[in-house]
C-alpha positions in Angstrom: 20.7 27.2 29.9 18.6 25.0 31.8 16.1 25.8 34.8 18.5 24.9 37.7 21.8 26.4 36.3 18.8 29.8 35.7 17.7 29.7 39.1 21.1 28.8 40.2 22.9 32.0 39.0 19.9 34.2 39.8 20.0 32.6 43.6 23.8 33.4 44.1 23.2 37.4 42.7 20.7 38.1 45.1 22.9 36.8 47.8 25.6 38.6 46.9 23.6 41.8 46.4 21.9 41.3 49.5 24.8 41.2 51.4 26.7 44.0 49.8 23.3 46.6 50.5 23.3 45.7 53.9 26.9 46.0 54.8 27.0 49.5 53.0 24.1 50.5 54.2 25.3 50.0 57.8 28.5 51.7 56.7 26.7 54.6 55.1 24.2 55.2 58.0 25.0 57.9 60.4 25.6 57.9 64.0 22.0 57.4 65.9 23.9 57.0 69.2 25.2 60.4 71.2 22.9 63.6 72.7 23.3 65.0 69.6 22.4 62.4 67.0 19.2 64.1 65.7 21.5 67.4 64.5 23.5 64.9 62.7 21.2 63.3 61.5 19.1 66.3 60.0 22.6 67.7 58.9 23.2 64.7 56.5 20.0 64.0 55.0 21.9 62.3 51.9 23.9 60.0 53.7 20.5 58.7 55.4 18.2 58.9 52.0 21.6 56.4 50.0 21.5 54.3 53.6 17.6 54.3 53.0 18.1 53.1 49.7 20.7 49.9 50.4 18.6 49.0 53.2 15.4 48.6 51.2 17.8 47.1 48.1 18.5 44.2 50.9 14.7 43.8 51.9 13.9 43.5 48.2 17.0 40.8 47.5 16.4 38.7 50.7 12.7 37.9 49.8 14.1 37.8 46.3 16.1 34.4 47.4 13.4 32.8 48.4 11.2 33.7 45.1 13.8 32.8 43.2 14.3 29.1 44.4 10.4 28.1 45.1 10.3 26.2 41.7 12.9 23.7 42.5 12.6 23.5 46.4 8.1 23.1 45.5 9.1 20.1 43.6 11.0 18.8 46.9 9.0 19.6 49.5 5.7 22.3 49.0 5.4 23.4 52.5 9.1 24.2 53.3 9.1 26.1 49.8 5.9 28.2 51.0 7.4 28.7 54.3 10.6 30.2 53.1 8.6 32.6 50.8 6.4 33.6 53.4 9.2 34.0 56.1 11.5 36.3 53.5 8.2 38.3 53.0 7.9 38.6 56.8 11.6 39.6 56.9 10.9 42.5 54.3 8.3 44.1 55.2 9.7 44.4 58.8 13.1 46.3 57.3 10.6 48.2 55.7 9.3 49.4 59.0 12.4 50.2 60.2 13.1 52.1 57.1 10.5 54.1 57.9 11.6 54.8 61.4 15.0 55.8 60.1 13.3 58.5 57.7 11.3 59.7 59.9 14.3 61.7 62.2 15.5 63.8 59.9 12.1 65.9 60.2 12.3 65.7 64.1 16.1 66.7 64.1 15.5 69.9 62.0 12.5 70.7 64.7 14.7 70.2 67.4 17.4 72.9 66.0 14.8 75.8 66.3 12.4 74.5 68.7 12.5 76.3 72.4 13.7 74.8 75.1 10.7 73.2 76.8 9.9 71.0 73.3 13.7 69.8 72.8 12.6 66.7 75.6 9.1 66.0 74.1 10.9 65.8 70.5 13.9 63.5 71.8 11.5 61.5 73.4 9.3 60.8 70.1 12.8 60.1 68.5 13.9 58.1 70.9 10.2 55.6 70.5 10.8 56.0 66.3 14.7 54.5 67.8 13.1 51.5 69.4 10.6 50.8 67.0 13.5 50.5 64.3 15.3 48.5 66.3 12.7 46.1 67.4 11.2 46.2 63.4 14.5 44.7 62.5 14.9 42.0 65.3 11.6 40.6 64.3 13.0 41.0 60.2 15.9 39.2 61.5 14.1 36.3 63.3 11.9 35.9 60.3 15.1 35.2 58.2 16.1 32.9 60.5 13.0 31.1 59.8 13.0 31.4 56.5 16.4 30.7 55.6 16.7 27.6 57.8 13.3 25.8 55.9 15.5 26.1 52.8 18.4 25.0 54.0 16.9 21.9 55.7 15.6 21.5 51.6 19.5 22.0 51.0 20.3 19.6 53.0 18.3 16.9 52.7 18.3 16.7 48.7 21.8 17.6 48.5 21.2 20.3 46.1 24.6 21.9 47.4 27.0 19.8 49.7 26.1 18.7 52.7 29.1 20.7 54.7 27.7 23.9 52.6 24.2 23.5 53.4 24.8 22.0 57.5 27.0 25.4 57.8 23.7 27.3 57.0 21.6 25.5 59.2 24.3 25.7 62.3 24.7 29.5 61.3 21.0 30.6 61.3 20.0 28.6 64.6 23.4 30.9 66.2 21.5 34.0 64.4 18.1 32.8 66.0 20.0 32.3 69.7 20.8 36.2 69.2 17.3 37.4 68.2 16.2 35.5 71.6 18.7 37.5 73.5 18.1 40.6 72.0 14.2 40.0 72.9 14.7 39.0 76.5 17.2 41.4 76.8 15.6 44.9 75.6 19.0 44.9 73.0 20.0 45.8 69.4 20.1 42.4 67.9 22.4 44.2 65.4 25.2 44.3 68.6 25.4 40.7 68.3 28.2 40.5 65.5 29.7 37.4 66.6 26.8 35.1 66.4 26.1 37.1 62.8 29.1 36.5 61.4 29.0 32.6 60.4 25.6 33.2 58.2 27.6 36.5 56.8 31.0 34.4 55.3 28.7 31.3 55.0 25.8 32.8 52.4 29.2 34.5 50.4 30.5 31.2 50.3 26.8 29.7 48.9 26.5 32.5 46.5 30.1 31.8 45.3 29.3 28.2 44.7 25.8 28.7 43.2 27.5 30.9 40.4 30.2 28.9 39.5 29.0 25.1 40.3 25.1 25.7 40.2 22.2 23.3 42.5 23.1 19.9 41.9 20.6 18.3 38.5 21.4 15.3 39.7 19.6 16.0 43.0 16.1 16.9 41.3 15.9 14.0 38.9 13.5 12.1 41.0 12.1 14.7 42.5 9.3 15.6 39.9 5.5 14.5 41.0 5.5 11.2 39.5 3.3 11.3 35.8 0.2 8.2 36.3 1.6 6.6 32.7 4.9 5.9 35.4 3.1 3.6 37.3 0.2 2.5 34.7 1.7 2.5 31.4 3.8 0.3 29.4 7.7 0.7 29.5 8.1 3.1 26.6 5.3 5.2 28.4 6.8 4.9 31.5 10.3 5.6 30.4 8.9 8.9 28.5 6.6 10.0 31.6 10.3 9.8 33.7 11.8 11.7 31.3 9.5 14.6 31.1 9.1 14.7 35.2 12.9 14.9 34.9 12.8 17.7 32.6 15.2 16.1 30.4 14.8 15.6 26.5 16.8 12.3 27.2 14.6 9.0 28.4 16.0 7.7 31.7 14.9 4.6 32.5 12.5 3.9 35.5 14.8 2.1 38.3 10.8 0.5 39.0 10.6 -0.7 35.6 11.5 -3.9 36.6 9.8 -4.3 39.5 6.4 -3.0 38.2 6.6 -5.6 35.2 5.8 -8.4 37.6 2.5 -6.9 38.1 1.6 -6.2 34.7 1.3 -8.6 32.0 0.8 -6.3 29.6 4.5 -4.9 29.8 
């Protein structure tokens, strides 16, 4: 199996198990809305450690996307193939954070059951600021995917390593996702109550994955895309055709579509 059908199967698992963690774990987490959330909360300490778990599964996947396609997208263009690394690390480590937040309730919700009345306020409070920080941990996670998926995509697009429809869908869905981290910042809101304008990237990146896994990143797209070997441009034509052919990656000699062109400029060809 060669490197791009590899990265191409490995890309469209992580996809897919990125978006199953974070459904579930949204489905598995309890209610943090209510007076009484913190009682819940502290009354189902499993439910939040497995909601725990899929959240920090996604976190793990999303910067696992990125990893996984640097070697072909570096070979296109470096500095969007950093950026998306970097980004998806961003994204992370901020779900991260608010996985922290979300563990750190159960403790104040079992405080709150036998603490006397004049605490119960000073211990909702502190819950409430542990609230906000998860909330605003994720916005930022959620902006940084933004980032960091649309540098790839732009790769997508321009190389055709997926269609063009495929990869303009991503970009279009991750600038909508972007609109609603803005609002959610300059409103003081959940960005996770935004559902419409998260929906697009959600059918579109099921849609990717499915393609990656059954029709893989386009070889034809990264044939040219090697650094160019100096024996292309200095060396005779079997040396040139043979540097092609290892940039390529291929055990096949393709021949150099500047062959011809470079010959007028070197009589020793």
């Amino acid at each position: 199996m060669n490197s791009p059908r590899r990265t191409s199967i490995a890309t469209g698992g992580l996809f897919i198990v990125a978006t199953i963690a974070a459904i579930a774990a949204a489905a598995v987490v309890p209610s943090l809305t209510g007076s009484d959330y913190l009682t819940a909360v502290a009354d189902q300490p499993d439910r939040l450690a497995a909601a725990a778990l899929l959240y920090l599964i996604a976190a793990a996947s999303s910067v696992g996307i990125a990893i996984a396609l640097y070697p072909l997208l570096t070979r296109i263009n470096t500095a969007l193939a950093v950026g998306s690394v970097v980004f998806r690390t961003i994204e992370a480590v901020f779900y991260t954070a608010a996985v922290v937040s979300l563990l750190s309730l159960p403790p104040l919700g079992r405080q709150l059951a036998t603490a006397p009345a004049d605490d119960q306020a000073a211990i909702q409070a502190i819950a409430g600021t542990l609230l906000g920080m998860r909330e605003h941990s994720t916005m930022v996670g959620v902006f940084a995917f933004t980032v960091g998926a649309l540098m790839y995509y732009i790769v997508f697009y321009r190389a055709r390593l997926v269609p063009r429809w495929l990869s303009g869908w991503g970009i279009a869905a991750t600038l909508l996702m972007m609109t609603a981290c803005l609002v959610s910042l300059f409103s003081d809101s959940p960005v996770t109550g935004y559902t419409l304008l998260f929906l697009p990237i959600l059918v579109q990146e099921l849609v990717l994955a499915g393609w990656l896994l059954v029709k893989g990143i386009s070889p034809s797209a990264l044939t040219w895309t090697a650094p160019l070997d100096s024996s292309i441009v200095t060396g005779t034509n079997a040396e040139r055709s043979a540097a092609v052919a290892a940039s390529s990656g291929s055990s096949t000699a393709r021949p150099d579509p500047a062959v011809g062109v470079l010959d007028l400029h070197n009589p020793k060809s």
